[in-house]
N, C-alpha and C positions, 0 to 999 in steps of 0.2 A: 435627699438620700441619707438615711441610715451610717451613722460612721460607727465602728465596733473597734475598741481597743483590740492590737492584736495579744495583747495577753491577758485580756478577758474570755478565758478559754468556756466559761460557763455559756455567757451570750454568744460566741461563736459556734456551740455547738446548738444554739438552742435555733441559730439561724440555718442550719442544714435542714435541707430541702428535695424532697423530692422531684419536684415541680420544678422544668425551668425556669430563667425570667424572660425578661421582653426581649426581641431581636436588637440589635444594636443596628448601625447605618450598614448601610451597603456598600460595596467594593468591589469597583468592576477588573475581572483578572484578563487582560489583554492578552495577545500572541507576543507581542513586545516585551511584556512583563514575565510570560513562561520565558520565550526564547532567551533576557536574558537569563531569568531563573537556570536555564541552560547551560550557557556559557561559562556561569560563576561556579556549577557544580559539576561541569562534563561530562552530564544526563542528558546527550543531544537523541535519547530515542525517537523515532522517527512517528511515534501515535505524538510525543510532545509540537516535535517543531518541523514536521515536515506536513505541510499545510495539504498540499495537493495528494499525496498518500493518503494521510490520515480520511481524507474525504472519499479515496476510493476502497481505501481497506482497515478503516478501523472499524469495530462494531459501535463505535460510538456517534458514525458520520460527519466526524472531526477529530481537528485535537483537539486533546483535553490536557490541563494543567499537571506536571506534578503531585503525586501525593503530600511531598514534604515541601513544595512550595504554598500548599494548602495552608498545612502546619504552621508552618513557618508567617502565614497571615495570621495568626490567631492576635497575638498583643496589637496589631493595626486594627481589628474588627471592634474592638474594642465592645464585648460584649455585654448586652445590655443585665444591671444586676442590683440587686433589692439595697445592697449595703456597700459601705467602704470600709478596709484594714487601716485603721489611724494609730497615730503614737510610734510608730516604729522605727530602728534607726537606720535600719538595713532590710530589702527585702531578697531571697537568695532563689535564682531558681535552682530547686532540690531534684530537677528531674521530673520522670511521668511512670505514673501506676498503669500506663498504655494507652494506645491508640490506633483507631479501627478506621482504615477507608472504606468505607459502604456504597458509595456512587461517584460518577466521575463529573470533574467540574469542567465541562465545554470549553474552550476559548470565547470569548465574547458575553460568557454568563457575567453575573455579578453574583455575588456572593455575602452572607451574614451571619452570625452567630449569637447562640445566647446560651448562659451559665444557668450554672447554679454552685452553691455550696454543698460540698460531700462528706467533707472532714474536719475537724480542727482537732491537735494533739498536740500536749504541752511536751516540750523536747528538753534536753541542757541549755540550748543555747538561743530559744526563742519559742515558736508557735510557728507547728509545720501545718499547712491549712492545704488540700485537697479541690480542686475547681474541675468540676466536668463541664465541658465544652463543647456544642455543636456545631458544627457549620452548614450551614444547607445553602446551596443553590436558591438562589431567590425565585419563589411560586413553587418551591421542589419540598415535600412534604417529608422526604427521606433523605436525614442529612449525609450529606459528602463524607466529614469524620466525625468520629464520637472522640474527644482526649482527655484525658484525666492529669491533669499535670499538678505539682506539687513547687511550695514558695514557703521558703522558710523565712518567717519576719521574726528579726531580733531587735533587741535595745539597743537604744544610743551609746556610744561608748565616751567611755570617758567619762 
């Protein structure tokens, strides 16, 4: 893999991409893993964690995970991508230019994602660099969420 100074702002930009890159591994999202998903944020809606409803009256024919338990999977998916941010001493996350749930992730599916780069923009205090993100359902052609999230990498200090 490609390592790209992050304050090589010329080659960071020259690596934004339309295209994304390869899937990373899979990650199976358990009723275990929603429910506790649940419990930690006291989102006990009943299409999450109520097994036997959800199967009589969701339009989904189950539960389905969280949207921000989704989210919240993105840095474990560990998506798959052309380059690496090297040289940095700090990397921050800046936040998100947003993010869109588009289909619902089942219980019992697994789930995968992959990048690309969208931005890089030299800042005061580093290189704020722009990653858009999909997740899809594994064999699901329309991903789960689309995120755009922002990571500001600065120098070493001292």
């Amino acid at each position: 893999m490609q390592e790209i100074r992050f304050d090589d702002i010329a080659a960071l930009q020259a690596a934004v991409e339309e295209a994304f890159g390869e899937f990373g591994p899979e990650l199976p999202v358990t009723q275990e893993m929603i429910d506790r998903f649940a419990d930690l944020t006291g989102d006990q809606q009943w299409i999450h964690v109520d097994v036997e409803r959800a199967k009589r009256e969701s339009p989904f024919g189950g539960p389905v995970a969280h949207g921000f338990l989704t989210l919240s999977l993105v840095p474990a998916l560990r998506p798959g991508r052309r380059f690496a941010v090297a040289g940095y001493g700090s990397a921050i996350n800046y936040g998100s230019e947003g993010f869109r749930f588009l289909a619902p992730v089942p219980a019992g599916s697994s789930v995968h994602a992959r990048s690309r780069l969208a931005a890089a923009v030299a800042k005061p205090k580093g290189t704020l660099v722009t990653t858009e993100t999909a997740v899809h359902v594994v064999g699901n052609q329309r991903p789960s969420l689309l995120y755009k999230g922002l990571v500001l990498y600065g120098p070493a200090r001292g």
